[in-house]
N, C-alpha and C positions, 0 to 999 in steps of 0.2 A: 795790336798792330796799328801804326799810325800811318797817316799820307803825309812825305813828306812836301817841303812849300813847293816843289816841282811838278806834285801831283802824282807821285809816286808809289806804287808800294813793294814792301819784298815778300812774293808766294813762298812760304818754308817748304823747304827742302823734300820732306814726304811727302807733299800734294803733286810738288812738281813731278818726284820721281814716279808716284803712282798713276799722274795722268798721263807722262811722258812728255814734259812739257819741256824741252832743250833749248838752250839756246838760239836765237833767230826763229823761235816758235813763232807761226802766227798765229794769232788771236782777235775774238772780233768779242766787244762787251757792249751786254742787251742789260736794259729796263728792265726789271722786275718787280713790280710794283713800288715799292721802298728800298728795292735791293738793285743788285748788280749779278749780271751772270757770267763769268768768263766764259768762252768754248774756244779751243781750238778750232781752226778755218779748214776747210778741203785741202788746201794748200800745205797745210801742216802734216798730212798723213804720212809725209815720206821721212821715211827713217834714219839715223842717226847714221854717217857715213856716204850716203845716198846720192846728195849735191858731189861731193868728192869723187867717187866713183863715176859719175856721168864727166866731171871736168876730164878727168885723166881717161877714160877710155879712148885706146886709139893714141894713147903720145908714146908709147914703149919703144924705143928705139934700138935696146941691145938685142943682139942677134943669137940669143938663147934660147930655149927650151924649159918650160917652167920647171920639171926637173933640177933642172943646171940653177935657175936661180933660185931656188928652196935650196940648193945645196949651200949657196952662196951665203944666204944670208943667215944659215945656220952655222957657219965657218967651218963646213968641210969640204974636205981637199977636194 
């Protein structure tokens, strides 16, 4: 794994998936003697979907019953 000249690096793909490390994760990186330690921040604990869910609660405007719209969006009549 190198750093690129931006100071970059890319965590592969099984670290990410196994620590849950998503996109807009935040991260805070600690000294470790000679090393580096990533952690995920308190702020990261919320889970994938979670931001989204809070923007849209409360903007539902049709005048359905979620019934009706499960039906809808499963394309029955």
């Amino acid at each position: 794994m190198r750093i690129t000249s931006k100071g970059q690096v890319t965590i592969p793909i099984d670290v990410r998936q196994r620590l849950g490390l998503l996109p807009h994760t935040e991260v805070s990186i600690e000294i470790d003697g000679d090393g580096v330690r990533l952690r995920k921040t308190e702020r990261a604990v919320e889970r994938r979907g979670d931001r989204l869910l809070r923007r849209m609660k409360g903007r539902a405007t049709a005048d359905m019953s979620t019934d009706e719209i499960m039906a809808l969006t499963r394309g029955e009549d």
